[in-house]
C-alpha positions in Angstrom: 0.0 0.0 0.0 1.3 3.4 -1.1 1.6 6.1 1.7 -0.8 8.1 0.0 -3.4 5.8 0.4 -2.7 5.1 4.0 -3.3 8.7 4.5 -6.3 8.9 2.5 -7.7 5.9 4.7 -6.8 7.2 8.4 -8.2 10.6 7.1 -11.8 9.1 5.9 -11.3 6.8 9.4 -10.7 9.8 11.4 -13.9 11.3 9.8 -15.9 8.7 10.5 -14.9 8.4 14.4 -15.6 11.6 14.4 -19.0 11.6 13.4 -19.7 8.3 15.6 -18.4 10.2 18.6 -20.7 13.3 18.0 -23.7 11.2 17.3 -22.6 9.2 20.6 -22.2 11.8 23.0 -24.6 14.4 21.5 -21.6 16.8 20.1 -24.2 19.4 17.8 -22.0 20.6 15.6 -20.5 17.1 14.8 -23.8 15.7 14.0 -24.9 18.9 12.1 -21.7 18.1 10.0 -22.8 14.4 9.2 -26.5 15.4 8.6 -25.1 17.7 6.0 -22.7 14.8 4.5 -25.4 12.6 4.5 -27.3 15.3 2.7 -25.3 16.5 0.0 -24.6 12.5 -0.3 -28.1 11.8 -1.0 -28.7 15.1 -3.4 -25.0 14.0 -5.6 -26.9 10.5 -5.6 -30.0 12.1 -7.1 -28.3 14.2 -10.0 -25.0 12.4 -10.7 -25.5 9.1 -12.2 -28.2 10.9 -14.6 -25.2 13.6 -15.5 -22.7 11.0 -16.2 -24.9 8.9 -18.4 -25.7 12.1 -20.7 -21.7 12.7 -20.5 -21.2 8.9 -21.2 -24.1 9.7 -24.4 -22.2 13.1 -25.8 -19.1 11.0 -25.7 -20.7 8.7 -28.4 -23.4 10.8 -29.9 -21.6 14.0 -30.6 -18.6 13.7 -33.4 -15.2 15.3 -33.0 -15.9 17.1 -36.2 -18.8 18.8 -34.5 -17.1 19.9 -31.2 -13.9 21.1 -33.3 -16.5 23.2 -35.4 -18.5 24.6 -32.4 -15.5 25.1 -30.1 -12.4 24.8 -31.9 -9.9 26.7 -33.3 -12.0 28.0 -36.6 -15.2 29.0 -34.1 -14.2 31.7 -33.3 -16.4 33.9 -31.2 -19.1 31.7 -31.5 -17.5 28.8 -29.6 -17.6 31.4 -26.5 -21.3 32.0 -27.2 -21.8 28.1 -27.5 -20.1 27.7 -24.1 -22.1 30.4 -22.4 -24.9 28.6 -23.8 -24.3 25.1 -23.1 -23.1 26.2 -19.2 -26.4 27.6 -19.0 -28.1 24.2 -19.4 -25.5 22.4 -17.1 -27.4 20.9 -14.6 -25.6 19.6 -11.0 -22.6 22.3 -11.5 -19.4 21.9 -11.8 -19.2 18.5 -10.9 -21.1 17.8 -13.9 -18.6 20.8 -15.9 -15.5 19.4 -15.1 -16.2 15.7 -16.9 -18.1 17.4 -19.7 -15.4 19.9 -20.0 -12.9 17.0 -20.5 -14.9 15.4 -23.3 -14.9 18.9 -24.8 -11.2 18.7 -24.9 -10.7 15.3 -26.1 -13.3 16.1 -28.8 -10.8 18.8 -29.9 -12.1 21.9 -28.0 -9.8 24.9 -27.2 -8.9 25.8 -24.1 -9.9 29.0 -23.7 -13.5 28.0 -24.8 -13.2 25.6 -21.8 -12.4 27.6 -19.5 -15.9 29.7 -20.7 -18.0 27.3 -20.4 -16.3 26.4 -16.8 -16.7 29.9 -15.6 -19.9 30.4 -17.2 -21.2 27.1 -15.5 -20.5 28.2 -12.1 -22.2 31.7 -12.6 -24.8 31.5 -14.9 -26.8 27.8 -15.0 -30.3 28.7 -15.5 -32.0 27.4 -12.8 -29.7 29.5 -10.8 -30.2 32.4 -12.7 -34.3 31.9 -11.9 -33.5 31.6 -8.5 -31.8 34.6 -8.2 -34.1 37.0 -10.1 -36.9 35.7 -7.8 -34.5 37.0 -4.5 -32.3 40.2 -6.0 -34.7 40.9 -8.6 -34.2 41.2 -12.5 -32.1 44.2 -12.4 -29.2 42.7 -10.4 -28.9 39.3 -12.1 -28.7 41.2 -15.5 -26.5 43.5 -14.3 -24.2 40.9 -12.3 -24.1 38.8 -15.9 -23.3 41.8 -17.8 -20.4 42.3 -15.7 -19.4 39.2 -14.7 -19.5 37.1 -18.2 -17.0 39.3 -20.1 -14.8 38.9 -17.3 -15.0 35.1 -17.4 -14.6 35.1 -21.7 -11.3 37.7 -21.1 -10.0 35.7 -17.9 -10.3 32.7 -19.9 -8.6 34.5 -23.4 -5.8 35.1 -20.9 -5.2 31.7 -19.1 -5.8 29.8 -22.2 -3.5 31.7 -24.5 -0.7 31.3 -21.5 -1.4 27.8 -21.1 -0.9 27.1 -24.9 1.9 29.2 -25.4 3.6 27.0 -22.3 2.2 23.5 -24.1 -0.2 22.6 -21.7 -1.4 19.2 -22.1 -4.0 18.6 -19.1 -3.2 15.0 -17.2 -4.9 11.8 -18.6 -7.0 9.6 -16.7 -6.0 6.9 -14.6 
């Protein structure tokens, strides 16, 4: 066994002794912490499996040619209008973006149209968006995306040119 893994395994052991101990002797904010783990476990339950079988789907449904037209190198601004677009449908956040955005490499996508549609998914999903016109009102979510979407599209000019002019290549999977 490697020592990383020991580590990783007295860490989740640790956890777990933890949140036996605060159940067992009535510790509040111990057992507040596992009711939210056991929470957030049951919601990722809900929504993940779904996510990854339509990431498992674009994988095969949707052509490298199509990804390298929409996103690549010859998209141009469109492929940062495509990312805003498909980070607005995102659904379970960026733990659905990051796999997706991973296909969207291997499919031939550049980077800096990644790095959009990973900024984009954390700011401007719909059903976020709805939610937050209903609390702040219409005038502050349009005026938070007016300001905060061309930051993301010139943030993510800047990173991705600097990562490709360093030859980037992002880690494959194990």
């Amino acid at each position: 066994m490697k020592r990383n893994d020991s580590i990783k395994i007295a860490g989740i052991s640790c956890y777990i002794l933890f949140l036996a101990a605060s159940f067992a002797y009535g510790f509040k904010p111990g057992k507040e912490i596992g009711h939210n783990f056991f929470s957030f476990s049951l919601d990722m339950l809900k929504v993940l499996p779904c996510a990854f079988i339509l990431i498992g789907l674009f994988e095969v449904w949707v052509k490298r040619q199509t990804v390298e037209k929409h996103f690549g190198q010859e998209a141009g601004i469109r492929g940062y209008i495509w990312a805003v677009l498909l980070a607005g449908t995102t659904v379970g956040g960026l733990y659905v973006a990051f796999p997706l955005a991973y296909s969207l490499h291997s499919k031939g996508a550049r980077l800096n149209v990644i790095f959009t549609y990973l900024g984009a998914s954390a700011i401007c999903r719909i059903p976020m968006v709805i939610f937050e016109v209903s609390f702040m009102g219409v005038k502050f979510t349009a005026i938070r995306l007016l300001v905060s979407l061309p930051l993301v599209i010139v943030t993510s000019i800047l990173l991705g040119d600097y990562l490709v002019k360093r030859s980037y290549k992002p880690m494959e999977g194990k």
